[in-house]
C-alpha positions as CSV (number, residue, x, y, z in Angstrom):
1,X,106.9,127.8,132.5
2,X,107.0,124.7,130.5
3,X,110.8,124.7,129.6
4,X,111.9,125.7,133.2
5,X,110.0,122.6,134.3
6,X,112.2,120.3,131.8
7,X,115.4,122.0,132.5
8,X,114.7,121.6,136.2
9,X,113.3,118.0,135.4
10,X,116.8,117.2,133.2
11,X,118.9,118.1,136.1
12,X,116.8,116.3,138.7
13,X,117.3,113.2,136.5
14,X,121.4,113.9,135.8
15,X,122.1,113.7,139.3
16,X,120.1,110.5,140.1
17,X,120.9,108.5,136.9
18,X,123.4,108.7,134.0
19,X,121.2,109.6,131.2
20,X,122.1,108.4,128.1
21,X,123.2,111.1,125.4
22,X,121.0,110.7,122.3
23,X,119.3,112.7,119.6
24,X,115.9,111.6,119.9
25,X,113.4,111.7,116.5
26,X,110.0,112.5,117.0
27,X,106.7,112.3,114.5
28,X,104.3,115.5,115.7
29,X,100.4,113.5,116.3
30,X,97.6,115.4,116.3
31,X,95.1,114.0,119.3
32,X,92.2,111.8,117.7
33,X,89.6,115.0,119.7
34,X,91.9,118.0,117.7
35,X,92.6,119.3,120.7
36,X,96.3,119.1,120.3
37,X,99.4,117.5,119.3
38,X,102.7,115.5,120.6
39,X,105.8,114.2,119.1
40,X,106.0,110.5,119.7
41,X,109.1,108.5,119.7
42,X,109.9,105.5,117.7
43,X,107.5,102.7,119.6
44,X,105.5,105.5,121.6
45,X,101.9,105.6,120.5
46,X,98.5,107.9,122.1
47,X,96.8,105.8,124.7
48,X,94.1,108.6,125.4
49,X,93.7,112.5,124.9
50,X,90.9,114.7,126.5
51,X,90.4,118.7,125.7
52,X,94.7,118.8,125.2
53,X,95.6,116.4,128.3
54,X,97.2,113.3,126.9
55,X,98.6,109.8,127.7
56,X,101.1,108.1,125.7
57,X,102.4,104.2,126.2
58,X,105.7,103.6,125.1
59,X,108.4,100.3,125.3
60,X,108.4,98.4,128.6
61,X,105.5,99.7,129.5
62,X,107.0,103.4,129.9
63,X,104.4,106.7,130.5
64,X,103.6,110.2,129.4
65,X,100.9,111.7,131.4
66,X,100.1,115.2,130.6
67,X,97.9,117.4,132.4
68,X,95.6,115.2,134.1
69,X,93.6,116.5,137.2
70,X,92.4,114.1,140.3
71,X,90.2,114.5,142.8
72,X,91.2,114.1,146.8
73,X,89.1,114.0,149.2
74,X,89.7,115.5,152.7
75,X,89.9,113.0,155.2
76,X,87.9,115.5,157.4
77,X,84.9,115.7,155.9
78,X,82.1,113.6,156.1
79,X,82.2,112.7,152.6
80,X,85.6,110.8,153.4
81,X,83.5,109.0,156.0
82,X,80.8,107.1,153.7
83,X,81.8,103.4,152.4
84,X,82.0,104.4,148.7
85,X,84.8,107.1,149.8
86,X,87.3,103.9,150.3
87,X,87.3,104.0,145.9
88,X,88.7,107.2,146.1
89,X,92.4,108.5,146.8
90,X,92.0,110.2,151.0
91,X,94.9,112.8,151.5
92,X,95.2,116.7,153.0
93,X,94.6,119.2,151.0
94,X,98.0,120.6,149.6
95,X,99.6,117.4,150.7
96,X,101.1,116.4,147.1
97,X,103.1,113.8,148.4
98,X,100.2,111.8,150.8
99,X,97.4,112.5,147.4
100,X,100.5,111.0,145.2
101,X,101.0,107.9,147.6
102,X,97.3,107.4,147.7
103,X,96.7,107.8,143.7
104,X,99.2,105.1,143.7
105,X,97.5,102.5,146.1
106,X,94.5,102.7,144.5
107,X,96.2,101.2,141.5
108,X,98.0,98.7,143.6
109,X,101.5,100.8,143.9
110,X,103.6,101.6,146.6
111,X,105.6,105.0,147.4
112,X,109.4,105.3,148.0
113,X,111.9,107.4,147.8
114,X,110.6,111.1,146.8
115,X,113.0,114.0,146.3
116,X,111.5,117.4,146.0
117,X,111.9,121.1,144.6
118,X,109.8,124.1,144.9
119,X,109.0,125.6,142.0
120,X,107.5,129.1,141.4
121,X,103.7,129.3,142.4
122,X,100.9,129.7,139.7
123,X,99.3,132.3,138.8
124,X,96.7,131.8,141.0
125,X,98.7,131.6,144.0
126,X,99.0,127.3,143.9
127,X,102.2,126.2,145.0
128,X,103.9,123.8,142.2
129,X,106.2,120.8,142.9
130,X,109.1,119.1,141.1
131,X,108.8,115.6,142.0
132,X,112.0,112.1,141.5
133,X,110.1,109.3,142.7
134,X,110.0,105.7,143.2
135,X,107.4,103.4,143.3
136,X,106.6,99.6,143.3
137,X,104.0,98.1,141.0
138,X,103.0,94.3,140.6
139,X,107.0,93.4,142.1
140,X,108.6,95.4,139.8
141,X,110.5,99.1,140.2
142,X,109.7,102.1,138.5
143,X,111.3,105.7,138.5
144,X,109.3,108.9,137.5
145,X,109.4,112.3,137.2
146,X,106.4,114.4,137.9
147,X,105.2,118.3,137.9
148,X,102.2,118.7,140.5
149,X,99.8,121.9,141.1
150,X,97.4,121.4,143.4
151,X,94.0,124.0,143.5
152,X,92.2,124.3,146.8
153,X,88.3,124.6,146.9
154,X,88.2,125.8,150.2
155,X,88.2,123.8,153.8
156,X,83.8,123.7,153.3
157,X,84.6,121.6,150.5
158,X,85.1,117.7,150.9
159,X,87.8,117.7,148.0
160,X,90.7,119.5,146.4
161,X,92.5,118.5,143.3
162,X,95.8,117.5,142.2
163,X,97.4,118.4,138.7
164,X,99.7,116.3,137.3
165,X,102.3,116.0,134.2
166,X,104.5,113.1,134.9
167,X,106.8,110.5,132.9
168,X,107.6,106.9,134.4
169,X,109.5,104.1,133.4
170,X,110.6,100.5,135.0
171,X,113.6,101.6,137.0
172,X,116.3,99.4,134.6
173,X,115.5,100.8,131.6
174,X,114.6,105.2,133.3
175,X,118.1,106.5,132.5
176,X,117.5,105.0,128.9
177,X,113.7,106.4,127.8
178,X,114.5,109.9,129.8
179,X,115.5,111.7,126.9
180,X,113.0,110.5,124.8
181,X,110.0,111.1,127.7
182,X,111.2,114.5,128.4
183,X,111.6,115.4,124.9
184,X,107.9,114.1,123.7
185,X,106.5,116.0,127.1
186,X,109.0,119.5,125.2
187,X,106.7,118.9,122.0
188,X,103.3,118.8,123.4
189,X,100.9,121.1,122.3
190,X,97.2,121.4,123.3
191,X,95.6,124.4,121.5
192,X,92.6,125.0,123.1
193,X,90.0,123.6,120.6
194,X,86.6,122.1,121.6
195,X,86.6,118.5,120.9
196,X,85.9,117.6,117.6
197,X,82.3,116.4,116.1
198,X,81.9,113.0,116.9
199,X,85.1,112.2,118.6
200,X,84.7,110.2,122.2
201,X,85.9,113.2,124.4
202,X,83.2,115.3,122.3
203,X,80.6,112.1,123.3
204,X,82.4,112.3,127.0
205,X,81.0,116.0,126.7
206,X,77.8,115.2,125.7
207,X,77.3,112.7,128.4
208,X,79.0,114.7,131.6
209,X,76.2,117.8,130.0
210,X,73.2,115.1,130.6
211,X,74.3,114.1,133.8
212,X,74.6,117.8,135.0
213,X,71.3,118.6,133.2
214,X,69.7,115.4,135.4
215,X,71.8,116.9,138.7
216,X,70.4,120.5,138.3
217,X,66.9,119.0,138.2
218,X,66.8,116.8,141.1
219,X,68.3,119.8,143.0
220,X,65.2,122.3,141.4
221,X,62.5,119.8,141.9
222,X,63.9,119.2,145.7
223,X,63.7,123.0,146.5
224,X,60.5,123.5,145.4
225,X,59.3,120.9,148.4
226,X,61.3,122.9,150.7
């Protein structure tokens, strides 16, 4: 699936902006959890990895996002309706474009232009999106390309969630970092592995265990006075 994606992601970009032609070096980096690797470019470094997602910083400012879930809420439900639900990105479920110009609000972004193309469906039945969009942020332009899968709970449930593997750059300098974006998102490699001992996503572990231990016993104790 994964070099489809980039071929389709490569020609998506080459009729939008004249990507330069270059040969692009990259040094394979394990994540600091073990739970995979990526090449990184000359100036591109790990921001954060968790159980083989990853985010990598690069010149300018310039992103590579890979495999990282969010959580939409339906604006139907009555979860969407309580004060805290104005944190939290509001959009239908399966609607990949209203989630993505929501995600982007929250962070002080606004949505442009968006150019779409279907790709094949997961396994599971998901439908999966090719995404060339634009977006502003703090004044200034940016350009991105981005592959979204959304998975569906259900209409009884308040949420859905978005999946998302995306590369973005300031809009003067896209046509230039494309190569080396797309070829960095080519060499990642998450392999499965638990996070290791005493790494922060292994801590991150620990601490989303406690609060579901905590959960699990407010919800026994509360049956039991039923």
């Amino acid at each position: 699936m994964k070099p489809l994606i980039l071929v389709a992601a490569f020609a998506m970009i080459s009729t939008a902006v004249p990507v330069s032609a270059q040969t692009v070096k990259l040094k394979t980096t394990p994540f600091p959890d073990g739970t995979g690797s990526i090449g990184l470019a000359p100036g591109w470094h790990i921001d954060n990895a968790y159980r083989g997602a990853v985010g990598c910083v690069g010149p300018n400012g310039a992103v590579v996002i890979l495999k990282l879930p969010y959580v939409i809420l339906r604006p139907e439900s009555g979860v969407a309706q309580l004060p805290g639900a104005a944190q939290q990105p509001i959009a239908r479920a399966g609607d990949i474009v209203g989630a993505l110009r929501a995600l982007l609000a929250k962070n002080g972004g606004v949505l442009g232009k968006v150019r779409g193309k279907r790709l094949a469906s997961l396994d599971s039945g998901a439908p999966a999106y090719l995404l060339h969009y634009e977006f502003k942020q703090n004044g200034k332009a940016w350009t991105a390309i981005g592959y979204f899968a959304t998975l569906d709970y259900g209409p009884d449930q308040p949420m859905w969630q978005l999946y998302s593997s995306a590369v973005a750059a300031p809009t003067a300098q896209f046509a230039k970092t494309a190569p080396a974006m797309l070829a960095m998102w080519k060499s990642w490699r998450p392999n499965g592995n638990k996070p290791g001992e005493g790494s922060s996503s292994a801590v991150f572990d620990e601490i989303l265990k406690d609060r579901k231990a905590s959960y699990e016993e407010i919800q026994k104790k509360f049956r039991e006075q039923l």
